[in-house]
C-alpha positions in Angstrom: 34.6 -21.3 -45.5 33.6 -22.6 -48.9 36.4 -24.8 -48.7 35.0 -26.3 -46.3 31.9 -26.9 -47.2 33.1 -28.2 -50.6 35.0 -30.6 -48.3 31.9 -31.7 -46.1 29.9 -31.9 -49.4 32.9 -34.1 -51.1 33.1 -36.5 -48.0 29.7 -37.0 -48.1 29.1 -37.3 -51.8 32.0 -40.5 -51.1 30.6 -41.5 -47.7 27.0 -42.6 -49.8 28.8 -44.1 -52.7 30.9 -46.2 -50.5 27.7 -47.3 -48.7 25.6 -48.0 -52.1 28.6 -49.8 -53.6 28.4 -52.0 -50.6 25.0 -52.7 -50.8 25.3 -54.0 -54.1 28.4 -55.7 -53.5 26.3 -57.8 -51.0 22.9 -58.0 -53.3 25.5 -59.2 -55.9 26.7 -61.7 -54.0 23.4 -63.0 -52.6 22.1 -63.1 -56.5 25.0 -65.5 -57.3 24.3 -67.3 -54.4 20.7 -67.8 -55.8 22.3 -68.3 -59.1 24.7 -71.3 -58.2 22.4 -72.8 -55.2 19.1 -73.2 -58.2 22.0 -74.7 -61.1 23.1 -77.1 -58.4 19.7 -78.4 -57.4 19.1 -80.2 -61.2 15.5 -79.0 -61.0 15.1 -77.0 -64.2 11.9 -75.5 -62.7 13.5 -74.1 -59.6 16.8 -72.7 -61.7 14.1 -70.9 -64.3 12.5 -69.7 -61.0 15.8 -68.6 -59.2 16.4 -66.8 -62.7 13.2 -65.1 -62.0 13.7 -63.9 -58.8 16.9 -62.9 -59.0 15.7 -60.4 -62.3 12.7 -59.6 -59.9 15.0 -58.4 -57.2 17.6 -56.6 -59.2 14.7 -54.2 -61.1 13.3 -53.9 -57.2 16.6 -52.8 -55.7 17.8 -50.3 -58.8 14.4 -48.6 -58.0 15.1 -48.3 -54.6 18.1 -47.1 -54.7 19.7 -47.6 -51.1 17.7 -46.9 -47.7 16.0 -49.6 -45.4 14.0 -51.2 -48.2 17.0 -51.7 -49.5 18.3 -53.5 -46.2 15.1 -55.2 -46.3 15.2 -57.1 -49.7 19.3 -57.6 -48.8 17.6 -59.8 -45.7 14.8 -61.3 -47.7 17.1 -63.0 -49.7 19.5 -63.4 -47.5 17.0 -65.4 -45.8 16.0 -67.6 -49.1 19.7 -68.4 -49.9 20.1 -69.4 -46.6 17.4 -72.0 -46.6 15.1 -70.0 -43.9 11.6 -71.1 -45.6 8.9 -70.0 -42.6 11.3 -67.0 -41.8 11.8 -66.0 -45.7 7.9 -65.7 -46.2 7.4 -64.0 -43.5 9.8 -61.3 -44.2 8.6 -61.6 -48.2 5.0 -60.5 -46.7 6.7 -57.4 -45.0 8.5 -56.1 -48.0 5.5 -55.7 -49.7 4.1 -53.9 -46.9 7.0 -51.0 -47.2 6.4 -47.7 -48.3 7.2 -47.6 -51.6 6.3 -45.9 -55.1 3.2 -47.5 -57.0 5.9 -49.1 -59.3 8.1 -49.7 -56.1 5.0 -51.8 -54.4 4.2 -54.1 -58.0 7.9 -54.7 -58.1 7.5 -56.0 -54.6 4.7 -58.0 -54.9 6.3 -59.8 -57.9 9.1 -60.4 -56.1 7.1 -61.6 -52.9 5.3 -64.0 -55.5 7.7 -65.4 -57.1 10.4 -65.7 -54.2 7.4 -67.5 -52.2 7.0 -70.1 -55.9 11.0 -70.4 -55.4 10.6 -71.7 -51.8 7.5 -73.8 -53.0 9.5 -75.1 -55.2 12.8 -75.8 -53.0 11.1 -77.6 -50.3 8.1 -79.4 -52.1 8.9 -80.6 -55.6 9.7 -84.0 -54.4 6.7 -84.3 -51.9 5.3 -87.8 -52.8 1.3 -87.3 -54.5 1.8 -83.2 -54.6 3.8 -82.9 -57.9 0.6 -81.3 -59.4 -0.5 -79.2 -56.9 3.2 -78.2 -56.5 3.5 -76.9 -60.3 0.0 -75.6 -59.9 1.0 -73.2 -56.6 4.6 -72.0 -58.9 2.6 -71.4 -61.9 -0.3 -69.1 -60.4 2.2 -67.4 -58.2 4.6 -66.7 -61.3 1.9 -65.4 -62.4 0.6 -63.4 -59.7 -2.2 -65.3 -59.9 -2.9 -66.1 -55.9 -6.3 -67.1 -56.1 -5.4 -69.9 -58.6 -3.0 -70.8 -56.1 -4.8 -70.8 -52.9 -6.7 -74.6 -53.5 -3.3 -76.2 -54.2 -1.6 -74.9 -51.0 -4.3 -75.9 -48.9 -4.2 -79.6 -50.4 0.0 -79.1 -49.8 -1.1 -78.5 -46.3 -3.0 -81.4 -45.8 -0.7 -84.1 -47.3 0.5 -86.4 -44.4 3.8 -86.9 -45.2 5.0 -82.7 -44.4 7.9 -82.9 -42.0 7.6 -80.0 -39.1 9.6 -77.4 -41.0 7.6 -78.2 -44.3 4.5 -77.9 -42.1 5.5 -74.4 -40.5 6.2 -73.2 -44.7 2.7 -74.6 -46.0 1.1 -72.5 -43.0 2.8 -69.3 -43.4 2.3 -69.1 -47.2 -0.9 -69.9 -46.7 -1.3 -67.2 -43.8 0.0 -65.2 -46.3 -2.2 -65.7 -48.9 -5.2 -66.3 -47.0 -4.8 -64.6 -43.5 -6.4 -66.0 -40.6 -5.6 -69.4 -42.3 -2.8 -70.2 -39.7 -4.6 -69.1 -36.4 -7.8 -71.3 -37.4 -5.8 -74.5 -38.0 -4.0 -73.9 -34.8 -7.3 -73.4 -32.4 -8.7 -76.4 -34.7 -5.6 -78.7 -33.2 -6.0 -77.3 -29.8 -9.7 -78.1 -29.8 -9.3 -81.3 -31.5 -6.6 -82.3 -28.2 -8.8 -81.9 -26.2 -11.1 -84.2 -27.0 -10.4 -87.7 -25.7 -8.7 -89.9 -28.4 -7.9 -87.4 -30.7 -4.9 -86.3 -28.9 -1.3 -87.1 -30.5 
């Protein structure tokens, strides 16, 4: 009998290591990912912010340990390497909602601030007439200064020359930051359509 519980216990003891040593064989390669995808843009700002994030979400993911927030950061960047900017906010917004430690939750948010000044970064350094407000928005957010931030996304926002899927980012950051921001600029559209001649 104590055999086989040694046995159970030994199986299981391997079972978890197996599983964590997958995890971070996939965080690993998703880091590199990150890594070669920030050198290959030539924008010094967004490798030094890649560098970031990728420090940010190592310390995160050694505190955590395994589990589902563990499977949650895997997707969050999963979803930044992959170029999913709406998608990767979104998901950066519930990671710092998880349960975690006090420590845990500040690792979190650091990492939801700066992975949101990576995708800033990614899709808006070459917007024509935003370079400021651009460097503005990474700085405070490096920072985890939001407020500081808040202005120069809502100028972002307004700039005419946002394609669709740059338009869907500047809302959801800025849902993000300041909720309710999204749902009042769509009901401001929809009212505005329905006026006669202000329809597109």
């Amino acid at each position: 009998m104590k055999n086989l519980i040694n046995g159970l216990l030994l199986s299981t003891v391997v079972a978890l290591s197996a599983a964590a040593a997958d995890a971070s064989g996939t965080l690993a390669t998703l880091l590199g990912e990150l890594k070669s995808t920030s050198a290959a843009s030539g924008d010094s700002v967004l490798k030094s912010v890649g560098g970031e994030l990728g420090q940010k979400v190592q310390a995160l993911s050694q505190s955590l340990g395994g589990g589902d927030t563990q499977n949650q950061l895997e997707g969050v960047l999963q979803s930044i390497v992959g170029g999913k900017g709406v998608d990767s906010v979104a998901l950066l917004g519930k990671l710092s909602q998880a349960k975690l430690t006090p420590s845990q939750t500040q690792l979190a948010k650091e990492v939801g601030n700066v992975g949101s000044a990576y995708l800033v970064q990614k899709n808006f350094a070459s917007l024509e007439g935003a370079q400021g407000d651009v460097a503005q928005i990474v700085n405070s957010l490096r920072k985890g200064n939001v407020t500081a931030a808040v202005p120069s996304i809502q100028m972002v926002a307004q700039n005419a020359q946002l394609t669709p899927a740059q338009k869907d980012l500047v809302a959801g950051l800025a849902d993000r930051y300041v909720p309710g921001t999204k749902k009042a600029s769509e009901a401001l559209e929809k009212g505005l359509k329905s006026i006669p001649g202000f329809s597109k």
